[in-house]
N, C-alpha and C positions, 0 to 999 in steps of 0.2 A: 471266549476269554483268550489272554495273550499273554506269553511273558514275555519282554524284552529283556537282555541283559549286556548291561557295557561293560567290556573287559578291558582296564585301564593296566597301563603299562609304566611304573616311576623307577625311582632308583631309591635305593635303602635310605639315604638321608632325605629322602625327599617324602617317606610313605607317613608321618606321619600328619603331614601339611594335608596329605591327598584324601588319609582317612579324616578328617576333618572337612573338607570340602565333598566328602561323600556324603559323609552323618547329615551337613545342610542338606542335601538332595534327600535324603530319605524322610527329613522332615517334611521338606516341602510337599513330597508325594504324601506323605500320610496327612497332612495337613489338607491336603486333596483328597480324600479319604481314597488313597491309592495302598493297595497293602504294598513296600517295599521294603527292603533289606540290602547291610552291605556283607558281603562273601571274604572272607580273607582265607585263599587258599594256603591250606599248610604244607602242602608240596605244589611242586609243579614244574610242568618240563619245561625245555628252554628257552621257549618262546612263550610259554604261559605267560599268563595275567597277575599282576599283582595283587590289582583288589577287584572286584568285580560288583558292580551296582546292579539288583535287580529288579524288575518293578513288573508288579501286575495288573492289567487294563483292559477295561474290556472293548473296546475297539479301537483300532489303529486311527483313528480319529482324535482318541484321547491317548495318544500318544504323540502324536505330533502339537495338540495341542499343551501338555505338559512339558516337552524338548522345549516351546519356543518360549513361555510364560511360568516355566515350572516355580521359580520362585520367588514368583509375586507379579514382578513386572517384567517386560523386555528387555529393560536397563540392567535391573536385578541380576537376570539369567544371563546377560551379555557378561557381566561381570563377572559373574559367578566361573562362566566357559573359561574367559580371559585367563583369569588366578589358576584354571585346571589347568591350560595348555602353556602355560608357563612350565609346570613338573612334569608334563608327559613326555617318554622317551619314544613313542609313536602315538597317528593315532587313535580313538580308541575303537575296539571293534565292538561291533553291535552285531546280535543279534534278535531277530526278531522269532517267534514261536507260538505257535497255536495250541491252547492247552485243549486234550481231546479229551 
């Protein structure tokens, strides 16, 4: 099993568009029958993450295949990137994690 988690970086006017285009990603993954969640840390240091999307998978196979197709189609998820990397202030970091 694996968590990946992307740690998204916005700006205060911009966090509520982001958590909105998180919430679609988390549907899509449970929709997936992927269990995922989104993180809104309540502190954080200065380079911290604003909102953080996580998702659990059980192999890096179906993780790559979720990134390219996650919410529905190719088109979809193109779309979907486009609209997030418009409000990102860098970006985002991924990590990947083996649950033991």
């Amino acid at each position: 099993m694996y968590l990946a988690r992307f740690c998204y970086s916005v700006m205060p006017v911009n966090r509520d568009r982001a958590i909105a285009l998180i919430e679609r990603e988390v549907k899509a993954a449970r929709d997936h029958q992927l269990d995922a969640r989104l993180l809104i840390p309540l502190t954080r240091g200065r380079e911290g993450a604003a909102l953080i999307f996580e998702l659990q998978i059980p192999s890096l196979d179906a993780f790559e295949q979720f990134r390219e197709r996650g919410l529905g189609s190719d088109q979809a998820t193109g779309n979907w990137m486009q609209a997030f990397n418009e409000i990102l202030t860098c970006p985002p970091e991924v990590e990947l994690l083996r649950v033991a």
